[in-house]
C-alpha positions in Angstrom: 52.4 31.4 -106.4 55.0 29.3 -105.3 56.9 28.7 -101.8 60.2 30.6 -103.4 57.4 33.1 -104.3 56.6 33.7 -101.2 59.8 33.8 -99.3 61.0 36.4 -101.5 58.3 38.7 -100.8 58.7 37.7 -96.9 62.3 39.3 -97.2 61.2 42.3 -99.1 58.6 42.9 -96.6 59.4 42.6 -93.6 62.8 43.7 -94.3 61.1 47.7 -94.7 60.3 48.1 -91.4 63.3 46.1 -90.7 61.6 43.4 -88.8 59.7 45.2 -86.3 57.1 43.3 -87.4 56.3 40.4 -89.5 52.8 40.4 -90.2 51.2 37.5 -92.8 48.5 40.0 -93.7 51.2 42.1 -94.7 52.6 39.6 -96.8 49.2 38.5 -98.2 48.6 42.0 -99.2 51.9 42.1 -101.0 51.8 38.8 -102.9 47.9 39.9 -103.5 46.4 36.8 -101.9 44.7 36.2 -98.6 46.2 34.5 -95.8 45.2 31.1 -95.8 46.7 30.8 -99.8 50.0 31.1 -97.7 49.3 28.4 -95.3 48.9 26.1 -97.9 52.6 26.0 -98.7 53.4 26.8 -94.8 51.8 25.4 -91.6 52.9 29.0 -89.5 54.7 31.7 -89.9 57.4 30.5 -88.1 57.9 27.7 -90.3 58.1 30.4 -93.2 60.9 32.0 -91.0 62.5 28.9 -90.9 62.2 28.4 -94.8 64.0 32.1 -94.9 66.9 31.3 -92.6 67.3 28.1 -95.1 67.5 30.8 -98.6 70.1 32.8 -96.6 72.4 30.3 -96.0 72.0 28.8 -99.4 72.2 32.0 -101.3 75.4 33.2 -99.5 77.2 30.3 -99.1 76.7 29.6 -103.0 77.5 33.5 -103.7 81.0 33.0 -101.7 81.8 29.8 -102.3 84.3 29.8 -104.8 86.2 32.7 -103.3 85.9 31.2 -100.5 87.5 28.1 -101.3 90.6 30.0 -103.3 91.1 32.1 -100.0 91.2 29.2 -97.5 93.9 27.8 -100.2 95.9 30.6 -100.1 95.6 30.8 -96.5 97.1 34.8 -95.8 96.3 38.1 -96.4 95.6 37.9 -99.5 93.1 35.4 -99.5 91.5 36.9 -96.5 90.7 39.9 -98.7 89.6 38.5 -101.6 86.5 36.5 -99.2 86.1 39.7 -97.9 85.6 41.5 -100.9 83.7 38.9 -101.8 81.6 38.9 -98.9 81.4 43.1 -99.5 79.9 42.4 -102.8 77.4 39.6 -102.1 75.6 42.4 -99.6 76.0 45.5 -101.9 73.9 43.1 -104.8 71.6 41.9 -102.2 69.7 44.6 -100.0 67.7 42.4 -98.6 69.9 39.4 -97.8 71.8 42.4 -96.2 69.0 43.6 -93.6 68.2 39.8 -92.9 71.4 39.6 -91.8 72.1 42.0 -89.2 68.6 41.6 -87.4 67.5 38.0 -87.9 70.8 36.2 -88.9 73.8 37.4 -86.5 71.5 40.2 -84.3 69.4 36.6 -83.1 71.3 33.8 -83.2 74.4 32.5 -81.6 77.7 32.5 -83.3 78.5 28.3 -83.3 74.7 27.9 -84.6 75.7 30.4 -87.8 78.9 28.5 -88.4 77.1 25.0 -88.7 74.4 26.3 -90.9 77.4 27.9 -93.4 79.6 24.4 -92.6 77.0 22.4 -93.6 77.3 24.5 -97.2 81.0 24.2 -97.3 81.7 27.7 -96.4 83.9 28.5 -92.8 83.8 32.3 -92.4 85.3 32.3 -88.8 89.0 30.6 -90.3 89.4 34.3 -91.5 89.9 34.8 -87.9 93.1 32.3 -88.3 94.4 34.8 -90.6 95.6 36.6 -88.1 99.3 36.1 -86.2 98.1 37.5 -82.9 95.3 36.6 -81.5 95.2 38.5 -78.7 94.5 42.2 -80.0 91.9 43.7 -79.4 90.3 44.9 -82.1 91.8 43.1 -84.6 91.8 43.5 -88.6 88.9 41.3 -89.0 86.6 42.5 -87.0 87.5 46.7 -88.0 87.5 45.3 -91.8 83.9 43.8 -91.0 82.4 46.6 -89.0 83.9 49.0 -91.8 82.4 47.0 -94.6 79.2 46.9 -92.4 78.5 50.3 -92.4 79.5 51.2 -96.0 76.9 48.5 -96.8 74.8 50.0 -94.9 75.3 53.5 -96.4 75.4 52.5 -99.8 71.6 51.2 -99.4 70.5 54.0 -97.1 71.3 57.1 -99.5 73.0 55.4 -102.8 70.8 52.7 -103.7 67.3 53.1 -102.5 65.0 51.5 -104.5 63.9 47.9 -105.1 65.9 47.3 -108.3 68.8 45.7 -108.6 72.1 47.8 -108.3 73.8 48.5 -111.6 76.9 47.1 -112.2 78.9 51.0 -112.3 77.1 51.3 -108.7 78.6 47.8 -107.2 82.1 48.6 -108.6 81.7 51.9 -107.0 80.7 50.7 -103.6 83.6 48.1 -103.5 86.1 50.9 -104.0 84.6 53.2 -101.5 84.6 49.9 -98.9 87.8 49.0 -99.8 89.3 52.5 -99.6 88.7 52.4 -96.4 89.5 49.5 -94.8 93.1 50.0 -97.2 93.9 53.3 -96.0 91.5 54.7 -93.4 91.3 58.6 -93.3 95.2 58.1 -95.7 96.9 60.1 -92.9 100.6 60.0 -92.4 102.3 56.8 -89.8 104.9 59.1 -89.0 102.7 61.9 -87.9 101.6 59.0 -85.8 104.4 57.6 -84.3 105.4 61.1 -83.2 102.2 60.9 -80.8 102.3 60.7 -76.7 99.3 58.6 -76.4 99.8 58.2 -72.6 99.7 62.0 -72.3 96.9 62.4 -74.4 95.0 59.5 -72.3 96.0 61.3 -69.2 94.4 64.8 -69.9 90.9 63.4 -71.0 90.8 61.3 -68.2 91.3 64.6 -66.1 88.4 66.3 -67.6 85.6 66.3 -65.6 82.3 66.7 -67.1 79.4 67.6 -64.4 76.2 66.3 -64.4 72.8 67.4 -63.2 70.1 66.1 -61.6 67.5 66.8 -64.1 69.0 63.7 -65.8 67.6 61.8 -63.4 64.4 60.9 -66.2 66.4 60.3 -69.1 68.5 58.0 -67.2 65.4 55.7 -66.2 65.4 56.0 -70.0 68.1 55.0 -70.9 68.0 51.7 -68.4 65.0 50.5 -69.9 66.4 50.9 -72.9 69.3 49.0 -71.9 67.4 46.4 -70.1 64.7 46.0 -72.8 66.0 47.5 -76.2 65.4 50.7 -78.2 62.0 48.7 -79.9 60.7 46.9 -76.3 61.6 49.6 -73.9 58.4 50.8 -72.6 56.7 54.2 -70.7 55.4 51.5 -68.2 59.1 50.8 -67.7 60.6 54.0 -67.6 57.8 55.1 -65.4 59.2 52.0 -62.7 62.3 53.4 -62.7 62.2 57.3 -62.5 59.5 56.8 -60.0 56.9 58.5 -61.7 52.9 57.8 -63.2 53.0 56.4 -66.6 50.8 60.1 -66.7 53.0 61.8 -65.2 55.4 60.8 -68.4 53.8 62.8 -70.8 54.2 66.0 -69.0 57.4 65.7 -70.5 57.5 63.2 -73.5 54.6 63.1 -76.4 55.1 59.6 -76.7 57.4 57.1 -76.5 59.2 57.9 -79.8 59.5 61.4 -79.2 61.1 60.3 -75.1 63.8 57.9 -77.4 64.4 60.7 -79.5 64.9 62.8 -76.6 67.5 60.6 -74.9 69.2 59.8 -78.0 69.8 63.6 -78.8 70.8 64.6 -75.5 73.2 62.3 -75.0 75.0 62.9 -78.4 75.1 66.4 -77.0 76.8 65.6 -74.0 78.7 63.4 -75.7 80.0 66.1 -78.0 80.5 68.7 -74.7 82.5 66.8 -73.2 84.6 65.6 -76.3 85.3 69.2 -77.3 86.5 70.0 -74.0 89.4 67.5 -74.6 90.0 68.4 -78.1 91.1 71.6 -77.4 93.9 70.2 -75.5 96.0 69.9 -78.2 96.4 71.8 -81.5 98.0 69.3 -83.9 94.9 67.7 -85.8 95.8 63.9 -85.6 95.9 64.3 -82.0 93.0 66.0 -82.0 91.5 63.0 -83.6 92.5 60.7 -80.9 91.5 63.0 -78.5 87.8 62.7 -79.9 87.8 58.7 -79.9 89.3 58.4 -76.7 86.8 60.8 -75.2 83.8 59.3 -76.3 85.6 56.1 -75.1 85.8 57.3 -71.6 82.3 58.5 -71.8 80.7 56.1 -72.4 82.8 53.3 -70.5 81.8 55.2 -67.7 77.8 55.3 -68.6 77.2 51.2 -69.4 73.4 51.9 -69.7 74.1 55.2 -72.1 76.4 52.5 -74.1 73.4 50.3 -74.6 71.0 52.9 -75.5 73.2 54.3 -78.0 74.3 50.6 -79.3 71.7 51.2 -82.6 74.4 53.4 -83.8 76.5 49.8 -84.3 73.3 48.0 -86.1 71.4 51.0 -87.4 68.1 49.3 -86.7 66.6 51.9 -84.8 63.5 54.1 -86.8 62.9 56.9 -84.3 61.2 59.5 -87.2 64.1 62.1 -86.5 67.0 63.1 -88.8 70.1 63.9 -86.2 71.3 67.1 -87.5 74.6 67.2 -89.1 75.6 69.2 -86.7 76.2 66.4 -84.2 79.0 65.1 -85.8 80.9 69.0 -86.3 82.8 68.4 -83.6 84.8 65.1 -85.7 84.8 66.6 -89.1 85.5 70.9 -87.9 89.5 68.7 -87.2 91.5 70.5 -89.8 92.5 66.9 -91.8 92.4 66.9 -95.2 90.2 64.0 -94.8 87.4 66.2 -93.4 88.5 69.3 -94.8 88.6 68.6 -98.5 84.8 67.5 -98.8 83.6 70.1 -96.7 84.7 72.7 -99.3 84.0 71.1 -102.4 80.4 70.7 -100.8 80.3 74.3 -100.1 81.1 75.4 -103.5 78.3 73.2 -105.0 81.2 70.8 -106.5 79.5 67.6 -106.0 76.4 66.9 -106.2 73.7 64.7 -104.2 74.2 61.5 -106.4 78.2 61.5 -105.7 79.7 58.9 -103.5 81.7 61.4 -101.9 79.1 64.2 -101.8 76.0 65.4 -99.6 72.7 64.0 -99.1 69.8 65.7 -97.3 68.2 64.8 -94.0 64.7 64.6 -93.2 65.1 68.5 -91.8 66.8 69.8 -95.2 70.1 70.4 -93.7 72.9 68.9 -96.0 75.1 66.1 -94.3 78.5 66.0 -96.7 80.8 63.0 -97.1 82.8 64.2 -94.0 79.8 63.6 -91.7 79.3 60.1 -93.1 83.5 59.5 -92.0 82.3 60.8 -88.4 79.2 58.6 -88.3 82.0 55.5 -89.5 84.3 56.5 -86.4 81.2 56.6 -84.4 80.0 53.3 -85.2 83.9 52.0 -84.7 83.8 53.1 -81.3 80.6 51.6 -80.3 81.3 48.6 -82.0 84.6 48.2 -79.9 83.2 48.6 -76.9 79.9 46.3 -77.1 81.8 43.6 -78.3 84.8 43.2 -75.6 85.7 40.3 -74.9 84.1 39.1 -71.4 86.5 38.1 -68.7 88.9 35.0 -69.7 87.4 34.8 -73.1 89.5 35.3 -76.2 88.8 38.2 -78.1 87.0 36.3 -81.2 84.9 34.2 -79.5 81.2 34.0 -80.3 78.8 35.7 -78.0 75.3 34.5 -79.1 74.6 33.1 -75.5 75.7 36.3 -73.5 73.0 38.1 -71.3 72.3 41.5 -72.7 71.2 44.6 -70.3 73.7 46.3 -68.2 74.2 43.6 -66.1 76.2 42.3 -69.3 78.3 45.4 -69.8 79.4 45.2 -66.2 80.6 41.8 -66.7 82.6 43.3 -69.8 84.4 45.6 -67.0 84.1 48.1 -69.3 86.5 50.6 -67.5 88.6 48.2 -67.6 89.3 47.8 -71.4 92.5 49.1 -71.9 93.6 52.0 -74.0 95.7 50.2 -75.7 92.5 48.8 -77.6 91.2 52.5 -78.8 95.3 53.3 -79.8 94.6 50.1 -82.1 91.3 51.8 -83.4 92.7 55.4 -83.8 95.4 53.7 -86.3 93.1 51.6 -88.4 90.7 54.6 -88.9 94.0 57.0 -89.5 95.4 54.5 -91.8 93.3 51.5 -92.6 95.2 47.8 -92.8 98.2 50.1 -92.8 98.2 51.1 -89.6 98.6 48.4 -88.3 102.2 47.9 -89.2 103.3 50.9 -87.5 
């Protein structure tokens, strides 16, 4: 057993519960030694974390390295997607390099510290941002391009490739196209059905809807602030119990336990969410406004509920485990939008013309109930919107700055002034997902 040996397994390992914990018994167990056999190659198990960060940053930045260097030559557009296709295909190959990643690479450590790890390789991810002519958009077409490839990753290892063994070549090929069709061309509707669109009315009669609220939220709100004060893994019933005013006791006359109270909060937001987004929808009849109407709905919710924002942020990262399968059902009120988009894999689905193993078919939950290609596009314009709103810029900071050293909890959301991100921001979003790269052009 050597040291590569064992970092290897380290990644496999406590990459399956996705770093929740990373336990050297674990490890031992895997590798089929005992746990002092590993400290003879490392003095702690922080030094084997350390060893880890090192294989990242070695593996990536020799994955990447000649595209790299042929984009930064190149210097435009061109260039820009080539690293990121590049970049696409390095974490499609490498599931675990993937989950590393997004939890103990960029999810823990600040922005300038990743950049002098991949500098010291020869590799500068963040001149991509140079690419483009106008820096101050917000979003811009790097960050939708990497949020987009993000999630496709993600997907493609959640329900296309979920076993330990490498991806076959066919499989790679295929997730590149899926990735790249949609940061390319979005949804592939039509710019002029989008030109012809009053935003500013559209804007104007979601923000008139009012949704009421109850009281008997009062509980999941505590939630919800411990969640957003703590995080969805360290947000305790001691916590919650501080804040709703309640025993810790006094919890479980109405949650099990505390995944069953996450669940709960998770699930009844969404539906709220989804209320008061169909309210709006209905304001208009033309589908691409509908669409708008959605995303700018959800936007207003949730600018106007910081802590509901944070709680809900694991829809960004996807490192959240609560043991529930959100029903399809959830995301209806996106894909029922009469766009071909939606509309196309909804009935091939229901007449049993794709099958599970299809890119651009269904897959089944934990409950049975068949999510179809269309949910996944809803769950991609969820995550978009999330995304957009957790990463605004802060006051007097430009919109691609890093943000390692930020405070997290709502207190960091007010300083966002999240009502005060302009709609302008979710017009830019509505085109990229309507269109992709395109839309930006119009």
């Amino acid at each position: 057993m050597t040291k590569t040996d064992i970092i290897k397994a380290a990644f496999k390992v406590w990459g399956r519960c996705l770093y929740q914990t990373t336990s050297l018994t674990d490890l031992a167990r895997e590798l089929g030694v005992s746990k002092p056999a590993l400290y003879r190659h490392f003095k702690d198990k922080e030094a084997l974390m350390e060893a880890m960060y090192t294989s990242y940053f070695d593996d990536y930045a020799a994955f990447i390295k000649a595209d790299h260097d042929r984009a930064m030559a190149m210097n435009n557009a061109e260039g820009h997607f080539i690293l990121m296709r590049r970049i696409t295909e390095y974490y499609i190959r490498n599931r675990d390099a993937f989950v590393f990643s997004l939890i103990r690479v960029f999810g823990s450590r600040q922005m300038d510290t990743i950049r002098e790890q991949l500098a010291r390789r020869g590799v500068d991810n963040w001149r991509m941002v140079q690419f483009e002519k106008e820096l101050s958009s917000y979003p811009s077409k790097v960050q939708l391009s990497v949020v987009t490839l993000t999630f496709w990753i993600a997907h493609f290892h959640r329900y296309e490739h979920k076993s330990d063994e490498i991806p076959s070549e066919a499989q790679v090929q295929q997730a590149l196209a899926a990735v790249e069709k949609r940061i390319v061309g979005g949804l592939g509707l039509a710019g002029d059905r989008l030109t012809a669109i009053d935003y500013e009315d559209l804007e104007r009669r979601s923000a008139e809807t009012v949704y009421e609220d109850t009281q008997d939220n009062a509980l999941l709100r505590a939630v919800a602030g411990a969640v957003a004060e703590a995080g969805p893994w360290n947000a305790s019933m001691e916590m919650v119990a501080q804040r709703s005013g309640l025993s810790k006791s006094g919890l479980y006359a109405h949650f099990k336990n505390k995944q069953d109270m996450m669940g709960q909060l998770f699930l009844t937001e969404f539906d709220r969410i989804i209320n008061y987004a169909e309210l709006n929808i209905k304001a208009s009849a033309v589908p691409e406004e509908q669409l708008y109407l959605a995303i700018i709905s959800i936007a207003d919710y949730l600018r106007s509920r910081p802590e509901i924002l944070v709680a809900l942020d694991w829809i960004r990262t996807r490192r959240l485990d609560l043991g529930l399968s959100f029903p399809p059902r959830l995301y209806r009120f996106i894909t029922n939008i009469k766009l071909d988009a939606f509309q196309e894999r909804q009935d091939k689905a229901a007449g049993g013309g794709i099958s599970s193993g299809d890119n651009s078919g269904i897959c089944y939950g934990i409950d049975g109930e068949a999510e179809t290609s269309s949910d996944w596009l809803a769950q991609w314009i969820l995550f978009l919107i999330v995304h957009t709103l957790m990463r605004c810029p802060q006051p007097g900071e430009r919109p691609f700055m890093p943000q390692g050293a930020r405070q997290k909890g709502p207190e960091a959301l007010q300083a966002h002034s999240l009502a005060e991100i302009p709609n302008d921001s979710f017009r830019i979003l509505f085109r990229f997902i309507a269109m992709g790269l395109k839309g930006f052009d119009i």
